[in-house]
C-alpha positions in Angstrom: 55.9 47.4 104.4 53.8 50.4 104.8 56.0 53.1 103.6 57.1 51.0 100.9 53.4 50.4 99.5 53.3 54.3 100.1 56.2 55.5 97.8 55.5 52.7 95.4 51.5 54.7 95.7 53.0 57.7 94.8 55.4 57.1 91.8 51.8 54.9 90.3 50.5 58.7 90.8 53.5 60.5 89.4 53.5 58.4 86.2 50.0 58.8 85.5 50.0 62.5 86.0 53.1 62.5 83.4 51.3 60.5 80.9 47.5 61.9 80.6 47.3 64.8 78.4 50.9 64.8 78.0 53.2 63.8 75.1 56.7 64.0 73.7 58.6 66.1 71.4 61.5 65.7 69.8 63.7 68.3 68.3 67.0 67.9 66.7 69.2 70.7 64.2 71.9 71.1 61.5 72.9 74.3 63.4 75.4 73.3 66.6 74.8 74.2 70.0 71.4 75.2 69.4 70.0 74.3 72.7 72.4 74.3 75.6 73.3 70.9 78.3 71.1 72.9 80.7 68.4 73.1 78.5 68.4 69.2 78.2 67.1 68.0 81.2 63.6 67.9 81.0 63.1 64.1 82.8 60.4 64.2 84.9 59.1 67.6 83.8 55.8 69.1 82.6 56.7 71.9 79.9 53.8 74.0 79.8 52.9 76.6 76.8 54.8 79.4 78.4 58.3 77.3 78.5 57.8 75.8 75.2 58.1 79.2 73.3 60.9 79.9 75.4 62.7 76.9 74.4 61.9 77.1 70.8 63.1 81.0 70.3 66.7 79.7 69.5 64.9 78.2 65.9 63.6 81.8 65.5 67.7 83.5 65.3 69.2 80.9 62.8 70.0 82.6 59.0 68.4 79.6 57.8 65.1 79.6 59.1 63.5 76.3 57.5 61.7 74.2 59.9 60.4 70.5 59.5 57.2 69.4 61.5 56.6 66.1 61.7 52.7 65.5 63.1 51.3 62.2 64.3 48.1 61.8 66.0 49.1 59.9 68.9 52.7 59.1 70.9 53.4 58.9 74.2 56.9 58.5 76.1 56.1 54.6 76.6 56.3 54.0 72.6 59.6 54.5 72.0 60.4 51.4 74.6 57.6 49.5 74.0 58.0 49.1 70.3 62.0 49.4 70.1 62.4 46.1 69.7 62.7 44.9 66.0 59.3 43.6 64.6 60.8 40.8 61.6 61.9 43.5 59.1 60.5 46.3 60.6 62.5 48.7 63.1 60.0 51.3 64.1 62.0 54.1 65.4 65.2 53.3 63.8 66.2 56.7 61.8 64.7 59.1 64.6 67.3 57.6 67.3 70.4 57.5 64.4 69.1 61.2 63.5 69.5 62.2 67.3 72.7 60.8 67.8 74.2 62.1 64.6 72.7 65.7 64.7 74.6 69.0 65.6 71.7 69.6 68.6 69.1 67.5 69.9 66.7 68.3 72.8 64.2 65.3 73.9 60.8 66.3 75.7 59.3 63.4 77.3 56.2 65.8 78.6 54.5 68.8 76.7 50.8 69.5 77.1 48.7 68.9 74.5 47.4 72.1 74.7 50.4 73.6 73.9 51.2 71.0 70.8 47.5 72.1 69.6 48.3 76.2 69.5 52.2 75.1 68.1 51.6 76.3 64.1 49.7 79.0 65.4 52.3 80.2 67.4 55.1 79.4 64.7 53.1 81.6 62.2 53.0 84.7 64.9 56.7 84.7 65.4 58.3 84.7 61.9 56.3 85.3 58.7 57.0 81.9 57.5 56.1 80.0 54.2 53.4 76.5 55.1 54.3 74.2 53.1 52.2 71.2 53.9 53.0 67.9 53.0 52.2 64.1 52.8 53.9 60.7 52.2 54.1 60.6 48.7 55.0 64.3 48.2 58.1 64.0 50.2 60.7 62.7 47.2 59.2 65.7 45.7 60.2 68.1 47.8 61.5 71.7 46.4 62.6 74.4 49.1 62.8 78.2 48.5 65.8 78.7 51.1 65.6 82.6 50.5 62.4 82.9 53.2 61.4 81.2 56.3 60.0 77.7 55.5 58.0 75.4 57.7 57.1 71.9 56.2 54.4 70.3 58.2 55.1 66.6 56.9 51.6 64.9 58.4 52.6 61.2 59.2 50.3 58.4 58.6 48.1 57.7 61.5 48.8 54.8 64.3 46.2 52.0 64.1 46.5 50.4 67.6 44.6 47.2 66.6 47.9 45.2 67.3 51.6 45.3 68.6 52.7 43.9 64.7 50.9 46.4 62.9 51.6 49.5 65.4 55.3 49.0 64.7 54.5 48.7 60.8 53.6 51.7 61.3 55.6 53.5 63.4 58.4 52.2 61.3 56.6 53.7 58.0 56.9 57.0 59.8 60.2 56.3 60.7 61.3 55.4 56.6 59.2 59.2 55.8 61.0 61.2 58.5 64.6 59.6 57.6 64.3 60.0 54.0 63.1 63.5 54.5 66.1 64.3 56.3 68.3 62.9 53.9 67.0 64.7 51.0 67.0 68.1 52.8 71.3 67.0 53.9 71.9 66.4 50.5 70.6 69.8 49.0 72.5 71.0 51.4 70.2 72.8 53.8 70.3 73.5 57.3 67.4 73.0 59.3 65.7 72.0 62.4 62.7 69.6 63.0 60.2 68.7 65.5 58.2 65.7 66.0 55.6 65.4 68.0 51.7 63.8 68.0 48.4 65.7 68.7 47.6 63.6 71.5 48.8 60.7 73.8 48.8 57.1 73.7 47.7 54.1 75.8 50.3 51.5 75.4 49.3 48.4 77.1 51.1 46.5 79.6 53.7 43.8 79.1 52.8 40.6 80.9 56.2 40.7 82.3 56.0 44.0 83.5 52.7 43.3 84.6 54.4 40.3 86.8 57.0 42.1 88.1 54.0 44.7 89.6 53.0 42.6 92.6 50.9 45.2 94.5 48.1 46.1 92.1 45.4 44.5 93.4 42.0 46.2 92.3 44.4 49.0 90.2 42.8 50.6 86.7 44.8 51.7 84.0 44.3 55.7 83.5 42.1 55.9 79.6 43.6 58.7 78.4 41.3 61.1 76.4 42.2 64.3 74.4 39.3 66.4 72.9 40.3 67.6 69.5 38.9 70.8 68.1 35.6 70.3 67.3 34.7 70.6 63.5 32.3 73.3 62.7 29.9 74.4 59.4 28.7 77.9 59.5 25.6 79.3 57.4 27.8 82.3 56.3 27.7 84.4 59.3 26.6 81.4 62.4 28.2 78.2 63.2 25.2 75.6 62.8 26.4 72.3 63.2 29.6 71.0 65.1 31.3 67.7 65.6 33.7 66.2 67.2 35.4 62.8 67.9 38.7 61.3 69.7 38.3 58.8 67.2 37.1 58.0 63.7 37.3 55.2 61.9 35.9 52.6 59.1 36.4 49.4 57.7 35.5 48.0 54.7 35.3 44.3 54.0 36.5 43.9 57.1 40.2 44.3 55.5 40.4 48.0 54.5 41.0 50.2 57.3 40.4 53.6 57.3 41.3 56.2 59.9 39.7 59.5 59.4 40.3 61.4 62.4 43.5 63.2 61.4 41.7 63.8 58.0 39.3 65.5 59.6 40.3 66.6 63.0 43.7 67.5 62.9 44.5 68.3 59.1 41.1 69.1 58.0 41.2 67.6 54.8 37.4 67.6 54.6 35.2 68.9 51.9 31.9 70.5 54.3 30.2 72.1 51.6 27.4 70.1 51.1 26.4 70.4 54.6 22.8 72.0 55.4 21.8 73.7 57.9 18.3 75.3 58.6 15.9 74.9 61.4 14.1 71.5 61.1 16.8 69.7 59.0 20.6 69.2 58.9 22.8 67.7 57.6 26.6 67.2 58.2 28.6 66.5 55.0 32.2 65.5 54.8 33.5 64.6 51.5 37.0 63.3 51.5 38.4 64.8 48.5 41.3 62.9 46.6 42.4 58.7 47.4 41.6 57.5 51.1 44.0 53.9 51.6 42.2 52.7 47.9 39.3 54.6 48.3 39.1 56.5 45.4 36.3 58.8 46.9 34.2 59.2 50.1 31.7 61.0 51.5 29.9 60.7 55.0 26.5 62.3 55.5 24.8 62.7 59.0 21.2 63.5 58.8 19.7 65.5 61.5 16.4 66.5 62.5 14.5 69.0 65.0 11.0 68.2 65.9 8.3 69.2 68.3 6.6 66.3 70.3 3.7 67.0 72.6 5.1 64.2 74.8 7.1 66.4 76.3 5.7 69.5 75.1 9.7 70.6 73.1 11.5 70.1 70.2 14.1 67.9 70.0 16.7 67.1 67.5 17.4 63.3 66.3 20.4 61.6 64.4 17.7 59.8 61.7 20.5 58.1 60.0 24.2 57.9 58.9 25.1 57.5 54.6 28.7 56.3 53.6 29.0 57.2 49.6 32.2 55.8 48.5 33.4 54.6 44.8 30.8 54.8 42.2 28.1 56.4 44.3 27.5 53.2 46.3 25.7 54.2 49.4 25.8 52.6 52.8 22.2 54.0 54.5 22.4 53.6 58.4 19.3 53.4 60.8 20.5 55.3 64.2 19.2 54.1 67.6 18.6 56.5 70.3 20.6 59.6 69.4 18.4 62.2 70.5 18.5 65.3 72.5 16.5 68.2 73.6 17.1 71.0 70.7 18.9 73.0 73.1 21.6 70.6 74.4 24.3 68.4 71.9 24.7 64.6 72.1 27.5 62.8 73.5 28.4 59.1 73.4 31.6 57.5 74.5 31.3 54.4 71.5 29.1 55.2 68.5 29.3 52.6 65.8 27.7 49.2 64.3 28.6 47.0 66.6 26.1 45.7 69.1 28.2 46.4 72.4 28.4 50.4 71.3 26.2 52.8 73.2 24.5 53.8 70.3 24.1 51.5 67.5 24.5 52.6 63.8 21.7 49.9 62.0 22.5 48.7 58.8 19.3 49.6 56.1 20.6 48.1 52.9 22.8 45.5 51.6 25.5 48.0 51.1 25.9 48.9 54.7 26.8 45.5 55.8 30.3 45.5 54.0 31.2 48.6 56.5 32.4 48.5 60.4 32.2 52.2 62.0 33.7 52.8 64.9 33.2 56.2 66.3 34.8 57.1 70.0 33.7 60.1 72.7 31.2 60.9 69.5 29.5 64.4 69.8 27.3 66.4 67.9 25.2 69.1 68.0 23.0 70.3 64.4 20.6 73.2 66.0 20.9 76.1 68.5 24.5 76.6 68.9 25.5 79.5 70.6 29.2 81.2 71.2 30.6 78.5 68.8 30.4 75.7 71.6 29.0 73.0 72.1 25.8 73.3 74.8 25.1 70.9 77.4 25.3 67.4 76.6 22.5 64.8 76.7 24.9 61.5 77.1 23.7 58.1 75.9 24.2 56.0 79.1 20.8 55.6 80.6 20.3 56.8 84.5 20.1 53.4 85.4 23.2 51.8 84.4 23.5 47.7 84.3 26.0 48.5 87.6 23.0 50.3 88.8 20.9 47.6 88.2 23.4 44.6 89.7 23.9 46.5 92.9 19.9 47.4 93.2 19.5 43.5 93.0 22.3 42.6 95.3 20.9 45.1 97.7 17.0 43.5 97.7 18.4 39.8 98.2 20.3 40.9 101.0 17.6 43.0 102.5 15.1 39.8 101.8 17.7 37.7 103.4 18.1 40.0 106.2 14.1 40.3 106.6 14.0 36.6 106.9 16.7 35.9 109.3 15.3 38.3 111.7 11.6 36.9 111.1 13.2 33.6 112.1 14.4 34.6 115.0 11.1 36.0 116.4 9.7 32.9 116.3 11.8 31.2 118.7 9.6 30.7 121.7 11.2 29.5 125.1 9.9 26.3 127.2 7.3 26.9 130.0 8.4 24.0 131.9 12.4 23.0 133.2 13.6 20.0 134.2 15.0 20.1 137.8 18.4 17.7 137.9 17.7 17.4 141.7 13.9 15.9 141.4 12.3 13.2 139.5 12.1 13.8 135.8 9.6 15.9 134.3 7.0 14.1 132.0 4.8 15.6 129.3 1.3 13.9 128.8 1.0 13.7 125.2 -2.2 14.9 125.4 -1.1 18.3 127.0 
């Protein structure tokens, strides 16, 4: 029973180390014999940087050099099992497998570091002097392609709102309809071409409850929460970065209806306006204008104001997150109160859930009528508006107070014990022993009840 709790120990450890900071890639071709059987088996294995240029040089010696990238900003292994079951009309998934299975090559990657997915374009641009050609959803029916020059076509899929299995697959099956009908329009103009798709950074897929069944020896055992840090985004004064930012996750909702994911927007595409930001020594302020329709938003802007202050107190400056503004249609405004986002000027802020609900670790305070129509959620939030040095982010003051309610239950558990403990023992010194025994053999002994 031992050894088997031991192997079934280690392939627990084997799968998490596959799946944190890891995710697929999927690459298929027009042009035959592309990649060779060899090349195929990649089950189990981590493809660093280094072997991920290797494998993609074959793309680079084609005549026709057009490549498709499809981006996502999360995917992991688990998603193409988890949600290939149909979903009432939707079949999330169901052009990608028919493109694999009719294409000339195909190579499947069940494991590529992120950090090799976030240096890809760069890398792409380095090795041919190709033509970016970035495009979104509706632009696709559109397409035009100048076949007389390298080409890549960075096609940036709609991002994955995880709030449920239903609308995951909706839209994982949107992707699907954009990457299928891409293809088909490039095969009937007739061009040959290769594609990749791949996601920025993994997902956490949760557990079936009959998989979770089947797992009988997981007492006490914790899911691995998978985080990826995205470049952070960064406003310069002409010559100096002065403010940065970053986030794993960024999102809104307004009315609680319209949901609006930002973080590919602004992380991963950076289709963010900063212009308006300002940056100086007491004051800052981090703009991000959202240029063009956001899901029905016909425009949005997002304004962090900053401050850097001396207090006696403590005899230093420190720089505070005064409030948060959300200007959407028709210059409504949205005016935030922020609790305890502060941080010596030197260091940057950190908080692993910034937003407006109460259970966050820092609280974004609704100050006017507007604000209560909007639900921000902010995750691994960071920022830093004042003494930023080498473009990085400095130490980080974090927003989880030195005594943590864990801290506090097992300070309390440990002074009822201890009391408990105290007692018993001062219980036991008082137990006194008789001065007098009965002797069995003699007449019995007899107390006065005066003595």
């Amino acid at each position: 029973m031992a050894v088997v709790q031991l192997f079934y120990s280690l392939a627990v450890l084997l799968k998490l180390a596959l799946s944190v900071d890891h995710v697929p890639m999927l690459l298929w071709s027009t042009h035959s014999s592309l990649w060779n059987s060899e090349a195929t088996l990649h089950e189990g294995h981590i493809i660093s940087k280094p072997k991920l240029h290797m494998l993609l040089q074959p793309v680079f010696t084609q005549d026709s050099k057009i490549l498709v990238l499809f981006l996502q900003d999360t995917l992991s292994v688990d998603d193409f099992t988890y949600y290939s079951e149909s979903y009432g009309n939707e079949k999330p998934f169901h052009n990608v497998q028919g493109i694999l299975k009719s294409s000339s090559s195909s190579l499947v990657l069940s494991a590529v570091e992120c950090q090799a997915i976030s240096h890809l374009l760069d890398y792409l641009q380095e090795s041919v002097d190709w033509k970016l050609t970035t495009i979104d959803e509706f632009e696709v029916s559109k397409l035009e392609v100048d076949t007389s020059k390298p080409n890549i076509l960075m096609v940036k899929l709609q991002p994955i709102g995880r709030f449920n299995d239903i609308s995951t697959a909706k839209a994982f099956a949107a992707n699907d309809k954009i990457i299928g009908r891409l293809t088909k329009i490039l095969q009937e103009q007739g061009i040959q071409f290769s594609a990749i798709y791949t996601a920025m950074r993994p997902s956490r897929i949760p557990r079936r409850p009959d998989v979770v069944l089947e797992s009988r020896r997981r007492l006490m055992a914790v899911e691995a929460q998978v985080t990826f840090v995205q470049n952070p985004l960064n406003v310069t004064n002409g010559t100096n970065t002065c403010i940065l930012f970053n986030a794993n996750n960024f999102s809104l909702t307004a009315n609680k209806s319209v949901h609006v994911d930002l973080t590919n927007l602004t992380f991963v595409s950076s289709k963010v306006d900063l212009s308006s930001s300002v940056c100086s020594a007491t004051n800052a302020t981090l703009s991000l204008n959202y240029t063009g329709s956001v899901d029905g938003i016909n425009s949005l802007e997002i304004r962090f104001l900053m401050t850097n202050k001396f207090y006696t107190g403590s005899a230093r400056n420190w720089f505070t997150l005064d409030s948060v503004e959300i200007v959407h249609d028709n210059k409504k405004v949205a005016r935030y109160n922020v609790s305890i986002i502060s941080a010596p000027a030197e260091y940057s802020f950190h908080c692993q859930l910034v937003g407006t609900s109460s259970l966050y670790g820092a609280k974004l305070i609704p100050a006017n009528s507007e604000a209560k129509s909007w639900d921000v959620y902010i995750s691994e939030f960071q920022i830093q508006g004042f003494n930023i040095k080498n473009n990085n982010f400095s130490y980080a003051s974090d927003c989880t107070s030195f005594f943590s309610p864990g801290i506090w239950m097992g300070l309390v558990t440990s002074v009822v014990l201890l009391w408990i403990l105290t007692y018993g023992i001062h219980m036991i010194m008082q137990l006194t022993t008789n001065s007098r025994f009965d002797d069995p053999k003699g007449p019995s002994l007899s107390v006065p009840q005066t003595e």
